[in-house]
N, C-alpha and C positions, 0 to 999 in steps of 0.2 A: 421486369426490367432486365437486361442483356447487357452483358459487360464483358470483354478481352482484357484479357490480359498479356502480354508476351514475356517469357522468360526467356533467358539466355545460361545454360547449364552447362557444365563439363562431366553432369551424372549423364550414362543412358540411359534410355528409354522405360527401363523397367526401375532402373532406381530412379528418376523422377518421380513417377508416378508413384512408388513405395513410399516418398518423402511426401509428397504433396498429401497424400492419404492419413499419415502418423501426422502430420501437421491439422487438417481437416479433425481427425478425432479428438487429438489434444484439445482442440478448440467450442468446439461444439459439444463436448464431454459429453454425447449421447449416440446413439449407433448410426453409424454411418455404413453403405451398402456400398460395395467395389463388385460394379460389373467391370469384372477384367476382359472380360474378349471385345468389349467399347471402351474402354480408355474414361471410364464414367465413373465417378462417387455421387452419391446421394445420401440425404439427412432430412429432416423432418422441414429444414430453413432453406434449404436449397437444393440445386444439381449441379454436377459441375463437369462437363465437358471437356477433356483433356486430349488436344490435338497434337501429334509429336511431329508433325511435319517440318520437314526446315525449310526457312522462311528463305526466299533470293533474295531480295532487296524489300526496299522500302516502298518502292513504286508496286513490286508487285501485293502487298499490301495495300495501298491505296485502292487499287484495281481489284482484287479480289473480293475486300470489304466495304470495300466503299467506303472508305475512310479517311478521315483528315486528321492526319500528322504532321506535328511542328518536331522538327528532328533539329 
């Protein structure tokens, strides 16, 4: 199953991803793998994909993902 998420941060790039990561361990109290040069965590329960691209609108969301959002 495949699931987005979208955040909205005032961290950069590197401190998101540090946060998300200490977040992801806390949680799963078991080792989790940080491929840095992918923007990637993984763990034994999941993987997780971490895209830092800023997003232009909401249409272009729709159109990229194919997606339907009630905004």
């Amino acid at each position: 199953m495949d699931f987005t998420l979208f955040l909205v941060s005032n961290l950069d790039k590197e401190a998101l991803i540090r946060t998300i990561y200490d977040i992801v361990c806390n949680t799963v109290e078991d080792k989790v793998t940080n491929y840095g040069d992918f923007s990637c965590l993984s763990c034994k329960y999941f993987t997780l994909d971490i895209e830092t691209e800023d997003i232009i609108s909401i249409d272009f969301l729709r159109e990229e993902y194919m997606m339907e959002i009630n905004v």
